[in-house]
VOBA-1610 file (N, C-alpha, C; in pm, whole numbers, padded with zeros to 5 digits, always signed):
BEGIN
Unk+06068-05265-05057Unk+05925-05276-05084Unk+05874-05147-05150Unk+05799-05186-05250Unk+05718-05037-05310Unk+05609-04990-05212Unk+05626-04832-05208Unk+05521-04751-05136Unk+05402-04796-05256Unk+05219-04787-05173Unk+05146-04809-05245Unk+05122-04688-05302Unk+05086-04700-05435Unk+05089-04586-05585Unk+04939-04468-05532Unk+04797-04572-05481Unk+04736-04492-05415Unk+04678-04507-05287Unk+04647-04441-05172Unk+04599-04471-05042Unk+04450-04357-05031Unk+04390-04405-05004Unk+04268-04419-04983Unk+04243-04397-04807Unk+04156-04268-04796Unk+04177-04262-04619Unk+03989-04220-04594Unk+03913-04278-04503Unk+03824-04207-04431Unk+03852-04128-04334Unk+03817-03993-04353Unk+03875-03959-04228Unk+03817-03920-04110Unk+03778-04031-04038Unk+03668-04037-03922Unk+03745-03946-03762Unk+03664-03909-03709Unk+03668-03881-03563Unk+03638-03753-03524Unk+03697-03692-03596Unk+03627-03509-03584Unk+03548-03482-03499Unk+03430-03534-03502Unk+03352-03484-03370Unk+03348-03569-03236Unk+03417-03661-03266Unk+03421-03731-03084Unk+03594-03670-03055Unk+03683-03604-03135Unk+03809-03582-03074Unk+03734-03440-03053Unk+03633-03365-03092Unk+03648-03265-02990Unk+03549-03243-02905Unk+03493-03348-02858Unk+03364-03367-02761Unk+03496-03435-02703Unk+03557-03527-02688Unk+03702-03534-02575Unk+03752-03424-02525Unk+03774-03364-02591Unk+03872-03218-02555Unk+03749-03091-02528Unk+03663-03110-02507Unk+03545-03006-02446Unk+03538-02929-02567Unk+03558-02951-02675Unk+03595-02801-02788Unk+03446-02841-02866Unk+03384-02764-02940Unk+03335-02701-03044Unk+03348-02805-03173Unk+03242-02879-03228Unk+03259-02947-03374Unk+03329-02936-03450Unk+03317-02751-03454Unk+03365-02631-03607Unk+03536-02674-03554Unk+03534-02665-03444Unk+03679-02692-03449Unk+03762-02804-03453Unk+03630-02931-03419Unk+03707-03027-03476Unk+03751-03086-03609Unk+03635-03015-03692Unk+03685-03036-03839Unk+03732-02912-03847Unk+03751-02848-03812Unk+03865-02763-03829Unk+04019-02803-03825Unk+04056-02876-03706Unk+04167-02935-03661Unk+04195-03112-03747Unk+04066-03099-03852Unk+04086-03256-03945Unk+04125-03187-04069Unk+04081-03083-04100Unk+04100-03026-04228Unk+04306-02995-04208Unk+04308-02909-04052Unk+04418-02960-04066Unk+04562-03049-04079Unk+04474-03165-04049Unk+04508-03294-04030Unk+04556-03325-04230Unk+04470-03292-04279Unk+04452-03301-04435Unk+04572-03224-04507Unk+04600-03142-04495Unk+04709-03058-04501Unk+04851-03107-04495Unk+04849-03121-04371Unk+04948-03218-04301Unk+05024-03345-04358Unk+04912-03414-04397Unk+04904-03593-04466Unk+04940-03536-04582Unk+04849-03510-04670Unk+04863-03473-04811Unk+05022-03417-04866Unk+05048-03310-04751Unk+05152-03203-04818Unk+05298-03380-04800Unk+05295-03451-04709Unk+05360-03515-04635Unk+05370-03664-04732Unk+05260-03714-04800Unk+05246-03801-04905Unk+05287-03726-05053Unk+05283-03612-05051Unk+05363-03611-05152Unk+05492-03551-05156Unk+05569-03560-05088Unk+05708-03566-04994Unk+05746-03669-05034Unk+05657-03794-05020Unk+05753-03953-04986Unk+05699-04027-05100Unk+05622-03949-05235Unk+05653-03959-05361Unk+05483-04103-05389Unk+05380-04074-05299Unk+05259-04130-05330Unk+05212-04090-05416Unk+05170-04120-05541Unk+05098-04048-05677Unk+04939-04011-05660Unk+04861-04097-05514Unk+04689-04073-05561Unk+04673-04081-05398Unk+04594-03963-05351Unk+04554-03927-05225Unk+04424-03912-05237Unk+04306-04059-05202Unk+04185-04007-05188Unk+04082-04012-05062Unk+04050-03896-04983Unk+04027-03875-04898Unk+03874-03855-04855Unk+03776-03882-04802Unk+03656-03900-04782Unk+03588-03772-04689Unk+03576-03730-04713Unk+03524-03588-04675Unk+03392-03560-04643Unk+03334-03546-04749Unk+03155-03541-04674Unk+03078-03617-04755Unk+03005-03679-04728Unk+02915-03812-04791Unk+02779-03784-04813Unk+02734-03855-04900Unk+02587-03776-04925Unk+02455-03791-04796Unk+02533-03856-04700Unk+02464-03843-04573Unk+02483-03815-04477Unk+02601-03717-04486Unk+02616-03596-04405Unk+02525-03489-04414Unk+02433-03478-04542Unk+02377-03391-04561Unk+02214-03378-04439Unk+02210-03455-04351Unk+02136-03551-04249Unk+02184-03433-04106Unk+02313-03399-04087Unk+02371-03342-03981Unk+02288-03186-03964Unk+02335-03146-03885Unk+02275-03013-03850Unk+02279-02899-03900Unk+02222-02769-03969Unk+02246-02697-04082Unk+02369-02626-04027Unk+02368-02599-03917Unk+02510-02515-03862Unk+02596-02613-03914Unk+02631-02772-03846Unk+02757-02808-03899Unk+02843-02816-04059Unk+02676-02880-04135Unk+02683-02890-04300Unk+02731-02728-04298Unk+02693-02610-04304Unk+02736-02511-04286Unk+02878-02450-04272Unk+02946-02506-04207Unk+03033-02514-04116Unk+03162-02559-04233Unk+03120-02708-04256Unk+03199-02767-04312Unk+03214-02702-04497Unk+03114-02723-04493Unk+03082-02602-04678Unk+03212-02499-04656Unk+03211-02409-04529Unk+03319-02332-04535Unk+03427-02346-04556Unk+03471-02442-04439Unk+03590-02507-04501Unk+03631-02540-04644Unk+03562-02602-04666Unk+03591-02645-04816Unk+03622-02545-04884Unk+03520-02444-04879Unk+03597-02331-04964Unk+03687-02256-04939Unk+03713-02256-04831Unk+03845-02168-04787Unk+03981-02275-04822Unk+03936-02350-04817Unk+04096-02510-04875Unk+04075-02482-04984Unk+03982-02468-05055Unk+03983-02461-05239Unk+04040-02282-05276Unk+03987-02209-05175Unk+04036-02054-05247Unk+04187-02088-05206Unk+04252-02107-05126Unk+04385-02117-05035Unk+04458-02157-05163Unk+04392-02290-05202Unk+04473-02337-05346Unk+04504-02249-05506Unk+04384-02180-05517Unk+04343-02093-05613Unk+04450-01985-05608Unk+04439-01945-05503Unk+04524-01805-05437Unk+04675-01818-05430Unk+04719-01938-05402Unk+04833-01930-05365Unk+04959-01969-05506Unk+05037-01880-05471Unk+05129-01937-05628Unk+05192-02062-05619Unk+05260-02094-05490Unk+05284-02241-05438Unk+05215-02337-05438Unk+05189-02440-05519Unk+05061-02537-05528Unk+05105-02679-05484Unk+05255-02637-05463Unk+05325-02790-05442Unk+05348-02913-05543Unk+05270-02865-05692Unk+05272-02924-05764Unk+05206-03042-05725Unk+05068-03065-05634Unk+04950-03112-05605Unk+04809-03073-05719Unk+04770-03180-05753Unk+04639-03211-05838Unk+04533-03223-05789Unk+04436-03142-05801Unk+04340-03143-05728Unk+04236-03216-05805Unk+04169-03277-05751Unk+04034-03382-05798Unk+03936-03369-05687Unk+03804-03306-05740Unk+03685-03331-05648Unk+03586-03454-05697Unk+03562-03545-05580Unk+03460-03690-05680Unk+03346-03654-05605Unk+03219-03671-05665Unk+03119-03664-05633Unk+03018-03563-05731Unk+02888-03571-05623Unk+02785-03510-05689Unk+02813-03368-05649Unk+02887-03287-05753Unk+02848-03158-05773Unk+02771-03023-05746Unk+02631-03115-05832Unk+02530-03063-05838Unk+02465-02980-05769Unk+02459-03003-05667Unk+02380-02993-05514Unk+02442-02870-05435Unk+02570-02834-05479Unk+02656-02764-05404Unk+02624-02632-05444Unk+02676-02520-05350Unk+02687-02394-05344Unk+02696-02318-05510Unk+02669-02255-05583Unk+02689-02184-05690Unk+02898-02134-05685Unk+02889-02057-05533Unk+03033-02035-05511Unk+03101-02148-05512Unk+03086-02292-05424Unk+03152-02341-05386Unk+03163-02440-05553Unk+03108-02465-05639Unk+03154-02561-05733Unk+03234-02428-05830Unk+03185-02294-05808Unk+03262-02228-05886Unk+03434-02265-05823Unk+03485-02243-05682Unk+03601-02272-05624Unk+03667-02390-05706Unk+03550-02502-05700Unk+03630-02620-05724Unk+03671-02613-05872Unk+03609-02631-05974Unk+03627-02560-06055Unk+03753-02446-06095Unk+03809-02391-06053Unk+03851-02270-06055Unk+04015-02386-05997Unk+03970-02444-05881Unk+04105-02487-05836Unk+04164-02668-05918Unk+04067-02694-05975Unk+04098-02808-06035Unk+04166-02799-06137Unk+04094-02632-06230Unk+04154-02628-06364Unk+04291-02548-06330Unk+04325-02496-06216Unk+04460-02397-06183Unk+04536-02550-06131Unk+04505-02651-06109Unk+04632-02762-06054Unk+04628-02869-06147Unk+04529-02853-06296Unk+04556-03012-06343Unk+04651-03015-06453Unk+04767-02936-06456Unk+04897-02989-06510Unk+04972-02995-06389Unk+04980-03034-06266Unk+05034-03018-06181Unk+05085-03213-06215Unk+05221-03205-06151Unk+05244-03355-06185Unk+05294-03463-06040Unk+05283-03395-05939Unk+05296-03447-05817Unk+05198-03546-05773Unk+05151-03507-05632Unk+05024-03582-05574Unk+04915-03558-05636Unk+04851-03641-05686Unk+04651-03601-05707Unk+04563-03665-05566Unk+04562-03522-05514Unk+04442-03531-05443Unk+04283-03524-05418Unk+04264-03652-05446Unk+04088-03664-05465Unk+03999-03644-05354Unk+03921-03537-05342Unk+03890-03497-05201Unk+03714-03542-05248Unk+03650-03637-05177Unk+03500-03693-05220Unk+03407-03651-05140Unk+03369-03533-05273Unk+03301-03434-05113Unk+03119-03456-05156Unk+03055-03460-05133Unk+02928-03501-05142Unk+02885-03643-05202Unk+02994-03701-05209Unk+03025-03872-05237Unk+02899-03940-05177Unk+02843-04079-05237Unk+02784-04217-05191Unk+02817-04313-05294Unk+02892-04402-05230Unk+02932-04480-05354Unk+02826-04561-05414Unk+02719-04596-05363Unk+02596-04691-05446Unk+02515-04524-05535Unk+02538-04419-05493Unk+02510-04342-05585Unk+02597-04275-05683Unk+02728-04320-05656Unk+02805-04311-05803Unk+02805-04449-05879Unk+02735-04546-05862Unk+02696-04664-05939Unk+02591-04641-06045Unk+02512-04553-05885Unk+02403-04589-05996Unk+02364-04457-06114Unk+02433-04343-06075Unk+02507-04253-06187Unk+02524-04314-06302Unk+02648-04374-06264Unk+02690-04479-06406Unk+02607-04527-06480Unk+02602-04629-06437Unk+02423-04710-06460Unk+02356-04615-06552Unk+02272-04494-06526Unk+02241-04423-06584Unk+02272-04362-06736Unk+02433-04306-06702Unk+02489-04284-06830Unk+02499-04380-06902Unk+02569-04481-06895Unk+02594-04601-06991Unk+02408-04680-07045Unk+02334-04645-06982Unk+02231-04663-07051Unk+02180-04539-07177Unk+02213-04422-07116Unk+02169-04312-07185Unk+02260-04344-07353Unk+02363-04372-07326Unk+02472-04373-07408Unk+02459-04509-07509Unk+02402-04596-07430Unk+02339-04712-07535Unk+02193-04661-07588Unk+02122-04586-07547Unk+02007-04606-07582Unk+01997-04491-07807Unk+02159-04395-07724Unk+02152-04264-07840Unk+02284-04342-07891Unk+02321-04536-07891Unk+02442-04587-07950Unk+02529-04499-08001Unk+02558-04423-07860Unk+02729-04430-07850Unk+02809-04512-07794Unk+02770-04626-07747Unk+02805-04782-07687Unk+02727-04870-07765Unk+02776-04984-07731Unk+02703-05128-07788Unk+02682-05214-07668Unk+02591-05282-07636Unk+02543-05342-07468Unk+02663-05417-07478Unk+02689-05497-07620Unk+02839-05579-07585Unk+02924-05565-07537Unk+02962-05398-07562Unk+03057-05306-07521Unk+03078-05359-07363Unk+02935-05337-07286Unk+02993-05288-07177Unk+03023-05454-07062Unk+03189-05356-07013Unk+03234-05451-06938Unk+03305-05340-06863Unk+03381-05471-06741Unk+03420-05360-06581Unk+03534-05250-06638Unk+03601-05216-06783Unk+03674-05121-06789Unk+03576-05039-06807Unk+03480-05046-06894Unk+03405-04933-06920Unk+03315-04902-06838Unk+03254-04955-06737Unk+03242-04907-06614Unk+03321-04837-06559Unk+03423-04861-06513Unk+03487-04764-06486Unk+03520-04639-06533Unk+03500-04618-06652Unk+03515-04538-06691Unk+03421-04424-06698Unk+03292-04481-06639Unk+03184-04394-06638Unk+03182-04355-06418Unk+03284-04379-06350Unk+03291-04358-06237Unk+03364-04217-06236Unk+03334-04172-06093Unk+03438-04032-06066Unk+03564-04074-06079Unk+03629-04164-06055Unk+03727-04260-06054Unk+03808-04189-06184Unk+03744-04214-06290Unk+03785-04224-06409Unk+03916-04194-06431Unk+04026-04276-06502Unk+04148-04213-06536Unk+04217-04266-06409Unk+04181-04274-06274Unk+04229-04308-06134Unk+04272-04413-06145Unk+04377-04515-06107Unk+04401-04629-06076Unk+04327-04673-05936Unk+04305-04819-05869Unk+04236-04827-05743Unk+04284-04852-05637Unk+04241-04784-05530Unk+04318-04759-05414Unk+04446-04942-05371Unk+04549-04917-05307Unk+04619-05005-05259Unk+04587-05028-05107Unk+04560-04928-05064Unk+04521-04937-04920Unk+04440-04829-04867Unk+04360-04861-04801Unk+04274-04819-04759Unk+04309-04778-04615Unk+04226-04659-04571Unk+04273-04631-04405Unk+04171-04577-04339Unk+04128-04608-04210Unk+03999-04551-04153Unk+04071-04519-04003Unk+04068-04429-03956Unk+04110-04375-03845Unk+03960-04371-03738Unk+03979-04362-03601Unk+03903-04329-03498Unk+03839-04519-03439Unk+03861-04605-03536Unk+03862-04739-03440Unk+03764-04869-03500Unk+03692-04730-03613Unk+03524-04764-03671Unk+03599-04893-03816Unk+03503-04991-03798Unk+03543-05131-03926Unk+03473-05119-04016Unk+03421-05009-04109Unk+03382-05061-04227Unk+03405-04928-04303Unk+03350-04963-04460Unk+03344-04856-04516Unk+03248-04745-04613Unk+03167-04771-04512Unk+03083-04647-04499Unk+03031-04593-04641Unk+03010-04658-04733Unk+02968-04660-04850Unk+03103-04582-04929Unk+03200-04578-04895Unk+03335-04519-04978Unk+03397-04646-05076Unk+03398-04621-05240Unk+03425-04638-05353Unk+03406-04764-05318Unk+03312-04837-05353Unk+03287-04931-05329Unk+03338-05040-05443Unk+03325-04998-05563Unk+03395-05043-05645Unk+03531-05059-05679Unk+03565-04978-05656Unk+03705-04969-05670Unk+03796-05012-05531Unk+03727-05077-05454Unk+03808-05130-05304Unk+03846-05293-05324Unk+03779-05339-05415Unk+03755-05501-05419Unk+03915-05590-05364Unk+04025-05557-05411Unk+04125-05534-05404Unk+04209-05469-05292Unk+04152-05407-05239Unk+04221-05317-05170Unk+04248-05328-05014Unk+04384-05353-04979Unk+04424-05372-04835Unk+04362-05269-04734Unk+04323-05322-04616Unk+04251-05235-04531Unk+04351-05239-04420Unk+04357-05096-04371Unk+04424-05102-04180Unk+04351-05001-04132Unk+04279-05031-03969Unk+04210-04972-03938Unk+04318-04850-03765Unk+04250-04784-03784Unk+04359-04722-03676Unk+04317-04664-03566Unk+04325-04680-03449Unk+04233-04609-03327Unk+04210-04464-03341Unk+04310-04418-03364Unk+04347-04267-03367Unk+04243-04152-03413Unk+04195-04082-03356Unk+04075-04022-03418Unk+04170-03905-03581Unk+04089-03887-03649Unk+04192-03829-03741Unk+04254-03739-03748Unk+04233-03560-03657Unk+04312-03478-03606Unk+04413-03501-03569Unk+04479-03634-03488Unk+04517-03694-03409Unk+04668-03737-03516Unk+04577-03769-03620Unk+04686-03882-03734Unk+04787-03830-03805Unk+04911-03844-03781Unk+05053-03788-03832Unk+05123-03857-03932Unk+05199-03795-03917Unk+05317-03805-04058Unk+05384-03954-04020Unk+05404-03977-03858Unk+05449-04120-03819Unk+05339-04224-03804Unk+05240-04199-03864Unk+05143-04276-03841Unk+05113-04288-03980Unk+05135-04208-04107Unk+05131-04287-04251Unk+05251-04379-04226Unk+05359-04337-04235Unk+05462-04448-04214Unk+05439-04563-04179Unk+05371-04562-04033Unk+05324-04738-03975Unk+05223-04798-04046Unk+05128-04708-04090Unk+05020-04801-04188Unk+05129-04835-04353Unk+05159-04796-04365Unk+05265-04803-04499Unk+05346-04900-04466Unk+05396-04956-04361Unk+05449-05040-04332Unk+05386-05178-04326Unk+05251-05149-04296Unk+05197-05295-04280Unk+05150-05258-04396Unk+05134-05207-04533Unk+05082-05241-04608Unk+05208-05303-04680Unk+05315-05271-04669Unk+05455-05354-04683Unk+05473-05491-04731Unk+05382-05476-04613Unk+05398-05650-04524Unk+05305-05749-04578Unk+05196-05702-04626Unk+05103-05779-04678Unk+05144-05861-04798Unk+05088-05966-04850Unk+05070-06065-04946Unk+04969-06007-05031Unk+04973-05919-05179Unk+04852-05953-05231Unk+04834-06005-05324Unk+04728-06100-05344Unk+04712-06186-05395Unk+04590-06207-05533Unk+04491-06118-05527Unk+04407-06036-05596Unk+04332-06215-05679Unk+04288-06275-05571Unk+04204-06388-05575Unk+04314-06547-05647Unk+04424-06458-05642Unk+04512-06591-05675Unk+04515-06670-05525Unk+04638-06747-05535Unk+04688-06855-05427Unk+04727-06763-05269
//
């Protein structure tokens, strides 16, 4: 059976695995970030081409200024780590989302670490960090009007490739399977477009929690599946 080309993960639980364990938020996404590490370095080991991972959503921005805080750090310390280090693993880095909004430092990082890994020819890891997927629609939406209105398109033009093409996505193929850890059934406004297709397994496991034998078992039932992509 072919491994799927890309997997697609929410990575839920962070703060109820460390309200279990009496610990500190900071440390539970602390202990997911290392969870991220872990998966990633480990998927591209067993030769997965597209790692996209759900990180902070544009309604996280809702949480408490310490945690948003908190987590901003992280991010930049995973993006300098990459920058810094001469070992890159031959990992591709991709950030999806709104930009904009972010730190002066922190889009400088991304930036800085996207253009130091994108001849890299291994894993591309898409990390969707200020992501909402009905607001990368309606992004789109936007451009492809802007773009008809100064005809650099034709309305005829537009159809679901070229949509896509106006997504963070862009260039991405769409996820094969999808994965949500900590127990939770839906998906939380993550790529909404690009899931239509896409096998789901949901997993109790909060995501600190989620190992290298635990891609394996979801990889397995994605194995197993029939897809059928609205055929018989």
């Amino acid at each position: 059976m072919a491994l799927p080309e890309h997997i697609a993960i929410i990575m839920d639980g962070n703060r109820r695995w460390a309200r279990e364990h009496n610990l500190s938020i900071k440390l539970g996404h602390k202990e997911g970030a290392e969870a991220l590490k872990r998966i990633s370095k480990y998927a591209n080991k067993i030769g997965i081409k597209y790692l996209t991972v759900y990180a902070f959503s544009t309604e996280n921005w809702k949480r408490s200024k310490e945690e948003v805080g908190n987590l901003m750090q992280l991010f930049n310390v995973y993006l300098h780590t990459v920058i810094t280090t001469d070992n890159t693993e031959n990992v591709r880095i991709k950030i999806l989302g709104d930009k904009s909004v972010l730190s002066k430092a922190l889009q400088k990082s991304i930036k800085e670490a996207e253009e130091r890994t994108k001849d890299n020819t291994g894993l591309t890891l898409c990390i969707a960090l200020n992501y909402g997927g009905r607001d990368e629609i309606t992004k789109a939406v936007q451009k492809i009007v802007n773009d008809t209105v100064d005809n650099k398109i034709n309305i005829n033009d537009i159809n679901q490739d070229l949509i896509s093409s106006y997504l963070y996505t862009k260039g991405i193929p769409d996820p094969d399977l999808l994965v949500r850890t900590s127990g939770e059934m839906r998906t939380s406004g993550f790529l909404p477009w690009q899931l239509v297709y896409t096998e789901f397994v949901f997993v109790e496991k909060y995501w600190p929690e989620f190992d290298e034998k635990d891609l394996d078992e979801v990889i397995e039932i994605y194995e197993k599946r029939n897809r059928k992509y609205g055929g018989k």
